[in-house]
C-alpha positions as CSV (number, residue, x, y, z in Angstrom):
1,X,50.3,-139.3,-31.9
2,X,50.8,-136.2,-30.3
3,X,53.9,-134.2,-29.7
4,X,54.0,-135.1,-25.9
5,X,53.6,-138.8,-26.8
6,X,55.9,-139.0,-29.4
7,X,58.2,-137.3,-26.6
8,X,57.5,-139.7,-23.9
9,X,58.2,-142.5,-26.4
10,X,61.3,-141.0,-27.5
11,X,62.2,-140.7,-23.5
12,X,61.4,-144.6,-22.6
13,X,63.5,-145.4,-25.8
14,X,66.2,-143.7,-24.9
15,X,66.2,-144.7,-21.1
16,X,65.4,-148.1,-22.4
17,X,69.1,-148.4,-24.6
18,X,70.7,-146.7,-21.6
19,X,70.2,-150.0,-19.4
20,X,70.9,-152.1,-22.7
21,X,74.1,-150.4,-23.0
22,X,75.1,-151.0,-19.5
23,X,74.6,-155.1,-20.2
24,X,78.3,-156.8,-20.0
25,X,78.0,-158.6,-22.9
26,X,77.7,-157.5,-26.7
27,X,73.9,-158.0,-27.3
28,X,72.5,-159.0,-31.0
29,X,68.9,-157.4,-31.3
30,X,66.6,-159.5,-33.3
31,X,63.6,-158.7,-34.4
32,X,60.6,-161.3,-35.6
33,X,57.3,-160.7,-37.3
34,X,54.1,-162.2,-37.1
35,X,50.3,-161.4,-37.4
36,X,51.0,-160.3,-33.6
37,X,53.6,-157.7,-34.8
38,X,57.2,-157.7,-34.4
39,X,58.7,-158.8,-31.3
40,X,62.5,-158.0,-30.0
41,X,64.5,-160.2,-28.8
42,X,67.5,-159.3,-27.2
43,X,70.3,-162.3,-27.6
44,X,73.7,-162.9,-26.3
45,X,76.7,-164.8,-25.2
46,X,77.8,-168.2,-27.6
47,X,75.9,-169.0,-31.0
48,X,76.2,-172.5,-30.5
49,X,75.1,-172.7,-26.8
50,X,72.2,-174.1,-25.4
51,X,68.7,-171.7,-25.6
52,X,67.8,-169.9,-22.7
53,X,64.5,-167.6,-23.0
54,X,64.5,-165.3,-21.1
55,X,60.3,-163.8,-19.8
56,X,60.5,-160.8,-17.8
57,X,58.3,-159.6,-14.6
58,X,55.4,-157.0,-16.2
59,X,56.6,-153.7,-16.6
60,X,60.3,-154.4,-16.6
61,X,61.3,-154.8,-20.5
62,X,63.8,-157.5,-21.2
63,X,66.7,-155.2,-19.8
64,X,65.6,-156.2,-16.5
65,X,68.5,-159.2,-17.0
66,X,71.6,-157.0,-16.5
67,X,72.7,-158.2,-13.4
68,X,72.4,-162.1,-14.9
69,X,73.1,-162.2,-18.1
70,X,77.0,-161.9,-18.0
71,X,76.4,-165.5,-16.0
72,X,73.8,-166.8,-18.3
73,X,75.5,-166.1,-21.5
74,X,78.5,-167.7,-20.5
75,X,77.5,-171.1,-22.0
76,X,73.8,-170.5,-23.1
77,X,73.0,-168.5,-26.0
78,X,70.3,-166.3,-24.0
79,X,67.6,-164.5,-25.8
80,X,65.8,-161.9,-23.7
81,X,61.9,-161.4,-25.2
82,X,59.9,-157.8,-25.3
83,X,56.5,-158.9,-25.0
84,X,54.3,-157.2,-27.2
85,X,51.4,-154.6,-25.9
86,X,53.7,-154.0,-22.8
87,X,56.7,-152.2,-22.6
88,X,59.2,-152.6,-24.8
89,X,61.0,-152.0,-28.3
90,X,58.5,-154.8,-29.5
91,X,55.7,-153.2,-31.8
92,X,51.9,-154.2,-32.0
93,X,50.7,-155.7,-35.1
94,X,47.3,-156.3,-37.2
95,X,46.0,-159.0,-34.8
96,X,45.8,-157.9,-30.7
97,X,47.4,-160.6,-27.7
98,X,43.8,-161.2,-26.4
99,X,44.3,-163.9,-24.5
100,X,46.3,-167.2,-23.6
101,X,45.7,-169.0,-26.5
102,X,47.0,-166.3,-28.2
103,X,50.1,-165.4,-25.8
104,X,50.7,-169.1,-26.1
105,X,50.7,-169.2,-29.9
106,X,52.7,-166.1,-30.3
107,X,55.6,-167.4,-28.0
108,X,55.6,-170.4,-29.8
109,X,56.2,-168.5,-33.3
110,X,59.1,-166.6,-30.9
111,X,60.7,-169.9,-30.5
112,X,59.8,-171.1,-34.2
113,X,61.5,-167.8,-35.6
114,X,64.6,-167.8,-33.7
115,X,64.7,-171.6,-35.3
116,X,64.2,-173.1,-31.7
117,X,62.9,-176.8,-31.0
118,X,63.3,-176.9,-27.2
119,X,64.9,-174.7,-24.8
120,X,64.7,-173.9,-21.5
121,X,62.7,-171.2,-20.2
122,X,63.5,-168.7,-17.2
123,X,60.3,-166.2,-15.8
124,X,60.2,-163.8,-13.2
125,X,57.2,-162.9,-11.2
126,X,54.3,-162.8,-14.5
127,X,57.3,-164.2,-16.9
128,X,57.4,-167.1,-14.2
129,X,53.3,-167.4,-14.7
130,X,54.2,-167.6,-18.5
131,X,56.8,-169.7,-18.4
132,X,54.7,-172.5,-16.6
133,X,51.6,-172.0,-18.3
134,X,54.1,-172.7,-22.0
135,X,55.9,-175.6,-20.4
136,X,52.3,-177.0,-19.7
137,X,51.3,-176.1,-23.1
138,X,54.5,-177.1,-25.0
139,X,56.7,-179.8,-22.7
140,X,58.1,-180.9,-25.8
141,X,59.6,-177.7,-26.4
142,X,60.9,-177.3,-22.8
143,X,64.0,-178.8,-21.7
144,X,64.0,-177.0,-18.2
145,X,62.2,-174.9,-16.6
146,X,63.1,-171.6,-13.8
147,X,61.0,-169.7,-12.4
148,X,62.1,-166.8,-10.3
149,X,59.5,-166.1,-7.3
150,X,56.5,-166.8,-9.7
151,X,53.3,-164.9,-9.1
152,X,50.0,-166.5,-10.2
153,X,51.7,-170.3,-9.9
154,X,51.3,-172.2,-7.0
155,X,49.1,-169.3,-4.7
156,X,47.5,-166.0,-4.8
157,X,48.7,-162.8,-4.0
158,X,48.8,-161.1,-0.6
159,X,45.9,-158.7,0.0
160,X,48.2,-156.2,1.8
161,X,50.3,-156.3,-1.4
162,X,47.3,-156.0,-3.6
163,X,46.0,-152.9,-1.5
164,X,49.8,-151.0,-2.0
165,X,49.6,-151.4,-5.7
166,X,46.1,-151.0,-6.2
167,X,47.1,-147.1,-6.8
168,X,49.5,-147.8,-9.3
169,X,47.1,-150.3,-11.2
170,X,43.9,-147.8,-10.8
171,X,46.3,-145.1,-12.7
172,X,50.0,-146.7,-13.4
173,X,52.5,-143.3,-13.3
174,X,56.4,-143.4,-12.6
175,X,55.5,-141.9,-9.4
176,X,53.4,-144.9,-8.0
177,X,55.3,-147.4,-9.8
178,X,59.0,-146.4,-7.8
179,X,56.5,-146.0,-4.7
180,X,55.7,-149.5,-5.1
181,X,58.6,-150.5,-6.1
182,X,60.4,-149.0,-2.9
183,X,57.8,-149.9,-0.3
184,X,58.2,-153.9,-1.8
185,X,61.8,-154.0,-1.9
186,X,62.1,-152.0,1.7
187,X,64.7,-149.3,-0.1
188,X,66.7,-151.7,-1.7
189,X,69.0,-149.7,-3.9
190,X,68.2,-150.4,-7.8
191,X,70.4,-149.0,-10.8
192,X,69.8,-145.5,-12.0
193,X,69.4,-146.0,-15.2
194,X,67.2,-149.3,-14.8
195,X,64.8,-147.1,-12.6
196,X,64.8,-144.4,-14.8
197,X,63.1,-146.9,-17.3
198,X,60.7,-148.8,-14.8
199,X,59.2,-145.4,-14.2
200,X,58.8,-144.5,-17.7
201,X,57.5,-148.0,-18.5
202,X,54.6,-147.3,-15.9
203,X,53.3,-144.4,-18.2
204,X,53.6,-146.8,-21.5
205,X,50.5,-145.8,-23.8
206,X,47.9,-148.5,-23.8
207,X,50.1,-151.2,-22.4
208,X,48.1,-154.2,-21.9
209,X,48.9,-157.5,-19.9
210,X,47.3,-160.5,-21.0
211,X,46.4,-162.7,-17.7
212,X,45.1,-166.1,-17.1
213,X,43.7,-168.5,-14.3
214,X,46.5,-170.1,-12.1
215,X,47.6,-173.5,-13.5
216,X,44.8,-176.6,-12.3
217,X,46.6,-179.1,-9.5
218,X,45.9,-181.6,-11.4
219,X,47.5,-180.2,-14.7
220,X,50.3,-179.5,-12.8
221,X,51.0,-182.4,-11.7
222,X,51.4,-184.1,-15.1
223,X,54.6,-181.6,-15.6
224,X,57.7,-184.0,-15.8
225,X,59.4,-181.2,-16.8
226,X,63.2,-180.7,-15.0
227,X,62.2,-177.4,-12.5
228,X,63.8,-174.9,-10.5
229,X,61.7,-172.6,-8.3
230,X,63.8,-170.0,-6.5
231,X,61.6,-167.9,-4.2
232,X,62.2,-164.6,-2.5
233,X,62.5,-164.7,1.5
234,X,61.0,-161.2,2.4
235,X,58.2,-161.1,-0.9
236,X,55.6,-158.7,0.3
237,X,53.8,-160.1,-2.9
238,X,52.9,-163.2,-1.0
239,X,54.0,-165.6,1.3
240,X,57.1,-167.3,0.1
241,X,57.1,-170.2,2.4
242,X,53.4,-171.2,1.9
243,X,53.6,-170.9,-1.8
244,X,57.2,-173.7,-1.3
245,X,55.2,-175.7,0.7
246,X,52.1,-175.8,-2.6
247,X,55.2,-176.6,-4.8
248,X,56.5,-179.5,-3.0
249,X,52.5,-180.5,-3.0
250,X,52.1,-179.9,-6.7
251,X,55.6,-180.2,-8.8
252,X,57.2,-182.9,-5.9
253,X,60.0,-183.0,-8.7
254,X,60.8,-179.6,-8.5
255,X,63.9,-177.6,-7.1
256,X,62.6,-175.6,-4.7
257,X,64.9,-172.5,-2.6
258,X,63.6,-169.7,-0.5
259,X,66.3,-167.3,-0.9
260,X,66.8,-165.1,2.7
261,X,66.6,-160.9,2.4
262,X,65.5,-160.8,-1.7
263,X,62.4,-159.1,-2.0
264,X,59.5,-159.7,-5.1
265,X,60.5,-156.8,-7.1
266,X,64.5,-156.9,-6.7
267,X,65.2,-160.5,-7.0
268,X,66.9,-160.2,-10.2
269,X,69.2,-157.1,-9.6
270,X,69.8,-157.4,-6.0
271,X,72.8,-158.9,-4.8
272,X,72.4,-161.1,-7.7
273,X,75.4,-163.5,-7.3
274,X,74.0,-166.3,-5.6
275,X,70.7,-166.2,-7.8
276,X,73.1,-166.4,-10.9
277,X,75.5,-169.3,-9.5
278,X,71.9,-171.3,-8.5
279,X,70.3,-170.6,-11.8
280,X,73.2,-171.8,-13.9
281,X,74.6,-175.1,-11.6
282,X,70.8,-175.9,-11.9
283,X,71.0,-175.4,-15.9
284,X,73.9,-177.4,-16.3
285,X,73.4,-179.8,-14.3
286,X,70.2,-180.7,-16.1
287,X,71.7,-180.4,-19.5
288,X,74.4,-183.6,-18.4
């Protein structure tokens, strides 16, 4: 590793504790090997509560949570996941994430090393793709299942959104990452510190996203699983009320909001309050 790497990796670790530190809760870093590598998990709120994994969008890191987690942890015992090869204080190992078999297997050694049967499972944009493609996989390991304006799920992208961010995925630097990210979110105002780290995330060496085929109809609807789909009104990353109107096709059980002036990108951070209260009625009410 060259001197400039090991000073852009010493910049993105630093940025990345800086949004850690500003979680409101005390956060317990765990970390768990496997042929994969080691993969950190950052956990919080009561020991005894109820599991809550936590998948976040791609690029984001598991500190993407800070505006939720003081809500989540309240009751659950949340445990926020670096994915390994992207972003993230989680470190590659002998064998590569090649594909989703493998992405599969290695989140079900996550939940086998933090001594987890079944819990429920929150996503966000690609974390919402992996979150459904698991509970699919794994229902017995599921208990519930939220996905936060999934990508991948229940329809494509938009091509005008593809055509913004094909820049960014040609040649991903901090600059076209916060270009994207602004453009999306139309300005919305984003912590410092977190933005600091998306850029520096962009420019991750040799990051590499492991992607799969959206979920068959058929398969989907076999999933009996309890489901909350919360999806954002003004997405530029595709057409929030088509891809409600697939759900209630596909997952007719399902919980299914369109939440009015949250964008793809901000949904988590962005006046976050009524995404928390939704998320957690919808957890405990499920768990009674």
């Amino acid at each position: 590793m060259s001197d400039d790497d090991h000073g852009a990796n010493a910049a993105f670790l630093d940025a990345y504790d800086a949004v850690l530190e500003r979680w409101p809760v005390r956060v317990e870093p765990i970390d768990l090997p496997s042929a994969y590598g080691t993969t950190r998990v950052n956990a919080c709120g009561p020991a005894d509560g109820p599991p809550l994994i936590l998948l976040h969008g791609g690029g984001t890191t598991s500190t993407m949570w800070f505006a939720n987690v003081a809500e989540f942890a309240r009751r659950h015992r949340v445990y926020a996941v670096d994915r390994i090869g992207e972003p993230g204080r989680s470190l590659r190992g002998e064998r590569p994430l090649r594909n989703v078999p493998d992405l599969l297997d290695w989140l079900d050694g996550v939940l086998d090393g933090l001594g987890i049967e079944s819990a429920a499972v929150c996503g966000h944009s690609y974390g919402g793709w992996i979150a459904l493609t698991y509970g699919l996989h794994a229902p017995q390991r599921v208990r519930r299942l939220v996905l936060l304006d999934p990508t991948q799920c229940f329809g494509g992208f938009r091509v005008g959104y593809l055509a913004r961010a094909l820049p960014y995925l040609i040649r991903p630097t901090a600059s076209r990452a916060r270009t994207l990210l602004t453009w999306e979110t139309d300005g919305a105002e984003a912590d410092p510190a977190w933005l600091r780290l998306y850029g520096l995330a962009a420019e991750f060496p040799d990051a590499r996203i492991v992607t799969g085929k959206r979920p068959e109809p058929g398969l989907l609807r076999t999933l009996t699983t309890p489901t909350l789909v919360l999806l954002a009104g003004r997405s530029r990353a595709h057409a929030p009320h088509r891809i409600a109107s697939a759900v209630a096709r596909l997952l007719p059980h399902a919980e299914t909001t369109v939440l009015p002036g949250l964008s793809h990108h901000a949904m988590p951070w962005h006046e976050a309050a009524d995404l928390n209260t939704r998320v957690v009625g919808f957890l405990d009410r499920a768990a009674t």
